[in-house]
N, C-alpha and C positions, 0 to 999 in steps of 0.2 A: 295453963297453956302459955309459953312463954312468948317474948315482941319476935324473933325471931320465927318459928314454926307459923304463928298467925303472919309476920309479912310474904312467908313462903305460900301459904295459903293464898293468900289475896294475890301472888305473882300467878299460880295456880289458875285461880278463878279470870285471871283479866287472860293468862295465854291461852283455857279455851276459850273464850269467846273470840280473841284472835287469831285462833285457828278457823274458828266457824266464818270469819272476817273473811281470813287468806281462800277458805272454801268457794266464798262465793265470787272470788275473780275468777274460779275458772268453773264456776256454773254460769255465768255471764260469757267468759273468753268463747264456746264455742258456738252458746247463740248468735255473737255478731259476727266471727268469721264467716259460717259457714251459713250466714244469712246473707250480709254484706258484702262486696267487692274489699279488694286490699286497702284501696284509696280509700272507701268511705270507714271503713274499720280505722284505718291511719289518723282519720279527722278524729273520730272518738278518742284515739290517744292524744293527739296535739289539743285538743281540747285539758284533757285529765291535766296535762303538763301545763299547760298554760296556767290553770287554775291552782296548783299545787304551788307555781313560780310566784304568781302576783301575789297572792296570800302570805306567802311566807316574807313577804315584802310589807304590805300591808298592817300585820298585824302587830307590829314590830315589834314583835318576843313578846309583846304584853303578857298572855296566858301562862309564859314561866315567870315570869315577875307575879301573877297574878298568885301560883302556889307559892311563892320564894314567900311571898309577905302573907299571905293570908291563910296559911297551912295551921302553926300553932295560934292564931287569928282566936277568941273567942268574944271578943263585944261585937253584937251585933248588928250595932249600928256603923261601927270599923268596916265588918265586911261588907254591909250596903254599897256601904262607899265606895270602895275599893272595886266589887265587884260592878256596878253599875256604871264607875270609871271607865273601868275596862269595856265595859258590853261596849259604851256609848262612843269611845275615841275609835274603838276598832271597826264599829258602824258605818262612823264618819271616813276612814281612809277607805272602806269598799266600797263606799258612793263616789270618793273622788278615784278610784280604781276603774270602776264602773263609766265614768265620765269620758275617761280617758281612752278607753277604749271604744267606747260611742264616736267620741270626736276621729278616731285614726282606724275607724273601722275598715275600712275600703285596701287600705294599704295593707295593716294585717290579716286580713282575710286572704289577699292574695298571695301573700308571703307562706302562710303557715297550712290556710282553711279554707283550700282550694277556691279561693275565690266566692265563698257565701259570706257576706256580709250583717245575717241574720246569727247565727252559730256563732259571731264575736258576742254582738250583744246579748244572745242569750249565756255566754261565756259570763260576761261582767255580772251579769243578775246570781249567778250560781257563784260568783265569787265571795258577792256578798253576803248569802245566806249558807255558804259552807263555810265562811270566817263567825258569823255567829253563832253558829251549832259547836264547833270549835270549843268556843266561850264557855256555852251552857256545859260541854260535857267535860270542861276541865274545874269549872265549880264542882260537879260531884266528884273530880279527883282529888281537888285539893282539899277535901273536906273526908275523903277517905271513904265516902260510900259507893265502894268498889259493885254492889250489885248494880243500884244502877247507872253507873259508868257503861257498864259491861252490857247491858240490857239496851241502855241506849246505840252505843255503839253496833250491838248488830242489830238493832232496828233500822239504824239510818243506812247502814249496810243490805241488809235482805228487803228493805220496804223499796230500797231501790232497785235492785233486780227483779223483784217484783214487779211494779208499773215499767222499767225498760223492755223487760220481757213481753209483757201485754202485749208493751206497742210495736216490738218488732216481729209478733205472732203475728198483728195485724196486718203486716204489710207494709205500717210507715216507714216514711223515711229517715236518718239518722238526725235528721235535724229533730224530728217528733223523740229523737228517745233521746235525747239532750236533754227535750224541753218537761221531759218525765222523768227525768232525774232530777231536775233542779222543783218541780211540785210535789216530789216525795222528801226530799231535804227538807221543806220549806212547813207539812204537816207536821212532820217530827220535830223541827222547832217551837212550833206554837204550843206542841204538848208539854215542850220540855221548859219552856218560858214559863209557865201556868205550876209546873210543878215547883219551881223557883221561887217565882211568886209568892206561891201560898209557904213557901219555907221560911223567906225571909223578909217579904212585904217588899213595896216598892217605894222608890224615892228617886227623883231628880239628882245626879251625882255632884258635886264640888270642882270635884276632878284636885283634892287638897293634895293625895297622895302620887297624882300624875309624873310630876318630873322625879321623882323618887322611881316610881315603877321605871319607865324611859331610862334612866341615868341606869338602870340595869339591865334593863332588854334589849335597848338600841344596838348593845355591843353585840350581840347575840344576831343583830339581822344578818350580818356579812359572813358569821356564819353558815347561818340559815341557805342564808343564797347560793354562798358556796358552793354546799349540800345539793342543792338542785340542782347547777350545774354539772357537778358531778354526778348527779344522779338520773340527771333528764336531757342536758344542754345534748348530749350522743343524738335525739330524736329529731330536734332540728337542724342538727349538722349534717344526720343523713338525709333527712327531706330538702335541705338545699343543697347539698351536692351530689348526693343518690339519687333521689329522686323521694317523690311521699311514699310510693310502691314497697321501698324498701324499709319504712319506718313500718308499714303492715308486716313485715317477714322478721324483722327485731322483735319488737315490743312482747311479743308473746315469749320468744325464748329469755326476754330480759323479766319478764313477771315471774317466771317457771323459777329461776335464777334467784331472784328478789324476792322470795316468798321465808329466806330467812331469815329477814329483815322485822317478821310476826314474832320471833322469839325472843328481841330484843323489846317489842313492845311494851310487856306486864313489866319490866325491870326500868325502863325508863318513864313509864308514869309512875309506879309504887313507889321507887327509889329516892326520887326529889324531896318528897316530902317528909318521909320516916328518919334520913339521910340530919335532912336539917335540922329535926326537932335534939338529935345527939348531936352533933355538931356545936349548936347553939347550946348545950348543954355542958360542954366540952369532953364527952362522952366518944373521944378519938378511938379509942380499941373498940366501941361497938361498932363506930363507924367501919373501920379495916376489915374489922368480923362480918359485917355485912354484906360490903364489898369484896372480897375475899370466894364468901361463900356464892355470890350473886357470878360472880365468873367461875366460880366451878361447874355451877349447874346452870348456867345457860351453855356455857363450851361442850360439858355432857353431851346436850343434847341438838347443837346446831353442829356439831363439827359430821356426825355422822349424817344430819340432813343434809346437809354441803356434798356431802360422798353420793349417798342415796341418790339425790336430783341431777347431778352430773351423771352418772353412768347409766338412769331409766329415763335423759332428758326428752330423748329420741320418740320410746315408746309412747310416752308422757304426751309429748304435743301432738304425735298421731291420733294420740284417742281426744284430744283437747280442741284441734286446730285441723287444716286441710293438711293433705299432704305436700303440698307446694313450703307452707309454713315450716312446717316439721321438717323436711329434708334439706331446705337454705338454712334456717333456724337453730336446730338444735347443738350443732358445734359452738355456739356464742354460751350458754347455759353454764357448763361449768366454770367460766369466767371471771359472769354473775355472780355463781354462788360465791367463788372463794373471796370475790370483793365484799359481798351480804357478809361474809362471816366477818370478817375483818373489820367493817363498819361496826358491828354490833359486839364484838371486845373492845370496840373506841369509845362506843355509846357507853360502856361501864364505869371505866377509866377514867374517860373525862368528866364523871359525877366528884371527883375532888377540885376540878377547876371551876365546879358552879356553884360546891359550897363554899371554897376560899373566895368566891365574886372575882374570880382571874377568867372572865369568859373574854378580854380582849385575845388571850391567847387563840381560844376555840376559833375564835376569828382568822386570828394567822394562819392556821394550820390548814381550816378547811380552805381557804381561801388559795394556799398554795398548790393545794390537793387539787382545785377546781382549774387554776392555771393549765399545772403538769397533762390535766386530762382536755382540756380542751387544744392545746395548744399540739399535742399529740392526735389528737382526734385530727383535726386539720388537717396535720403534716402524712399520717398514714392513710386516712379514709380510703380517699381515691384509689389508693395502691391497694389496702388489703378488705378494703369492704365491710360488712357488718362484724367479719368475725375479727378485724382491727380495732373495729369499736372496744368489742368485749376483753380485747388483751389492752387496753389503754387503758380501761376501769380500772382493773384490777393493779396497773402499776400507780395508779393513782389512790387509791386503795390502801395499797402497801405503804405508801409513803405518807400516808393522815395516820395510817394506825402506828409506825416508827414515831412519827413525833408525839401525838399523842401522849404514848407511852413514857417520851424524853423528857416534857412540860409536865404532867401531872404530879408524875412522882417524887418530882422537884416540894411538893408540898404536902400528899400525902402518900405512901407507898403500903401496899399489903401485899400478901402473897397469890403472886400468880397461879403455883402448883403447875408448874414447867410439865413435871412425870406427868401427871395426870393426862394432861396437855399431848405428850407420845404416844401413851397407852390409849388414847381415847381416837388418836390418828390409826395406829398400828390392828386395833379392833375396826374401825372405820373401811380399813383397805382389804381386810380379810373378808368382809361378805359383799367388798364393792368387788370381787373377783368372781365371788359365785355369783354375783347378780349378773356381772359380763357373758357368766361363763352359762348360764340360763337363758337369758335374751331373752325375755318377756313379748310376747303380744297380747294385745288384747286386754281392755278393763281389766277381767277377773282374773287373768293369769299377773299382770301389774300389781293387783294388791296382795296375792298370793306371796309374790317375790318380796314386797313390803314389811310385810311382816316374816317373813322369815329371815329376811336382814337385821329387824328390830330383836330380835329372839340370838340370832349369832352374834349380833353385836354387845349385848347385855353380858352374854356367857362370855364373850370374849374378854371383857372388861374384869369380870369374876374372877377370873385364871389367870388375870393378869395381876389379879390383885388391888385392884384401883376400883372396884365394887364392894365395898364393906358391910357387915350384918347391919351397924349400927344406923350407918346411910339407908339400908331395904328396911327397915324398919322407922325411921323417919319419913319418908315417903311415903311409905304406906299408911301412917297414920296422920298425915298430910291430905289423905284421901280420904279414910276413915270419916274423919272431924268433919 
């Protein structure tokens, strides 16, 4: 079996379990609407975002520094090191995260989180133990044992809708299914600690390789940060000039939207690491060959997702959400999508600027991306509303995936497969017409139209010639194995 088929394999295995991921935002999504008021649903997102913010602030890139260096890694005492470095520094900035938020609780509560005071602090406790779970479940990436990666990952995923779910069967309030998300994170750490442990023993760290790790990650936060802004900053800009009301009537058609953001996943964990070990080998044509093929077959199968979730967005958050949601809602979705798709040919691309260590660039780019969209978000909001938001993304969007594209290839270049790229649009808009032209209601008649989009869209690809035996039979023995 050669590196190629078994990396496709492991891209395979980590994208279903981030399908079962993506599944479960919207086995959760219709519990807490159609449990909760708009506001208190809106806190559970400013919550999500807040935590997604501080963290990626927090942890400052450690966990890609951590597979950069410790991927072809094999003395054992190297990785101790390395790895207990990391747990311990990224520990330490979510206690002073935590702190900081204790001490300015009262202001940002009223700013963000209507006013509870309680929901910051149990924000900061869940920052900390979602920045370690982090940790532990990027040790089994960088070490390449993608099962339990994958295993963990929807544990922490479904063991948390699990306990949320209980508690808002029960009647609590949203503040209780906070506090049940952040004790179902916190089991699944301790299992996952223990499993570590007994992998590689435990030691007190040096912290010898710290400003090494740092001197590569640090560039990578303003990145990082960027990203959230562009990807979250829209949720506080509507709750402070919309109102939080409005950040409940968003956030759903922006998850619905955002859900092809799962396809890029299995290619951005597998890739770092496989990526470096040729790299570092000087093994440049497997490299291109990898990447190459990693955007054909992620664009395969996101470009027609992007078609699919725009035209059944409607339907989709009827059966997901109230009808209040769904009908303000659903026009922002295709937006979404075409920014998610966009994001996630940038997230390809830019894997030659993190093996050449040119991640100041990633910096610039997102960083101008986060600008263009906030600064638009501003200037339009008031005027055009939530579905202003969703057309600001996307030119913001547009503009990280142009540069992107302009910096990378400055240092490594493979083939896009432009055709492919038409043929796979052109097949895309042929059953996103019978899907229009269908109008789905209802669950089963939605997954009906599903799958027979996936079936026209396949054929379509075939007859266009950009579906090849040698490809249906790669895949399938992809599946096979």
């Amino acid at each position: 079996m050669n590196e190629l088929k078994i990396f496709f394999q492991r891209v395979g295995l980590v994208g279903i379990s981030n399908i079962l991921i993506a599944l479960s935002s919207f086995i959760l999504l219709p519990i807490l609407t159609k449990t909760y008021s708009i506001e208190e649903y809106a806190i559970w997102i400013q919550v999500s975002t807040t935590i997604n913010l501080i963290r990626g602030i927090a942890e400052l890139g450690l966990p890609y520094a951590m597979i950069r260096y410790l991927a072809a890694e094999e003395n054992k005492e190297k990785i101790k090191e390395g790895f207990y470095s990391t747990v311990f520094f990224v520990a330490f900035m979510g206690i002073i995260a935590f702190l900081i938020l204790y001490i300015f609780s009262e202001p940002i509560s009223n700013a963000i989180f209507g006013g509870n005071d309680n929901i910051v602090i149990l924000t900061g406790l869940t920052i900390i133990v979602a920045g370690l779970n982090g940790i532990m479940t990027n040790y089994f990436r960088t070490f390449n044992e993608i099962r339990l990666y994958s295993l963990f990952s929807i544990t922490l995923t479904y063991f948390s809708v699990l306990v949320v779910s209980c508690v808002v069967f029960l009647g609590f309030s949203i503040y209780y299914a906070i506090l049940g998300n952040l004790i179902s994170l916190s089991i699944v750490l301790a299992i996952m600690i223990s499993i570590i442990i007994k992998n590689i023993g435990f030691s007190f760290p040096k912290f010898s390789n710290i400003k090494e790790y740092l001197s590569f990650s640090i560039p990578t936060v303003p990145s990082n940060l960027s990203i959230w802004i562009l990807d979250s900053s829209d949720r506080y800009l509507i709750g402070i000039i919309l109102g939080i009301g409005f950040v409940g009537l968003y956030s759903p058609a922006y998850s619905l939207g955002n859900i092809l953001v799962f396809f890029l996943t299995p290619f951005s964990i597998l890739l770092p690491s496989i990526l470096a070990k040729h790299y570092d080998n000087n093994n440049i044509k497997n490299v291109k060959n990898i990447l190459g093929n990693s955007f054909k077959y992620y664009s395969m199968f996101s470009i027609p997702a992007a078609f699919g979730i725009s035209v059944l967005a409607k339907p989709m958050l009827l059966i997901l959400t109230t009808e209040q949601i769904a009908l303000n809602g659903y026009i922002v979705t295709p937006f979404i999508a075409a920014s998610a798709l966009l994001f996630g040919l940038s997230g390809i691309i830019n894997q030659t600027l993190v093996l050449t260590k040119k991640t100041k660039y990633l910096a610039v780019i997102w960083m101008i991306a986060a600008i263009i969209n906030f600064i638009l978000n501003l200037v339009f909001l008031p005027y055009l509303g939530i579905i202003g938001a969703g057309i600001m993304t996307l030119v913001a969007y547009m503009a990280a995936f142009a540069l992107t594209l302009f910096y990378s290839f400055k240092f490594i270049e493979f083939e896009l497969n432009i055709l492919f790229i038409i043929k796979s649009i052109i097949a895309s808009c042929i059953f996103s017409v019978i899907a229009l032209f269908l109008a789905p209601e209802g669950i089963f008649n939605v997954i009906l139209v599903v799958m027979l989009c996936i079936i026209v869209y396949f054929i379509s690809l075939k007859l266009l010639g950009e579906l090849k035996s040698n490809e249906i039979l790669f895949i399938r023995r992809l599946f096979r194995d």
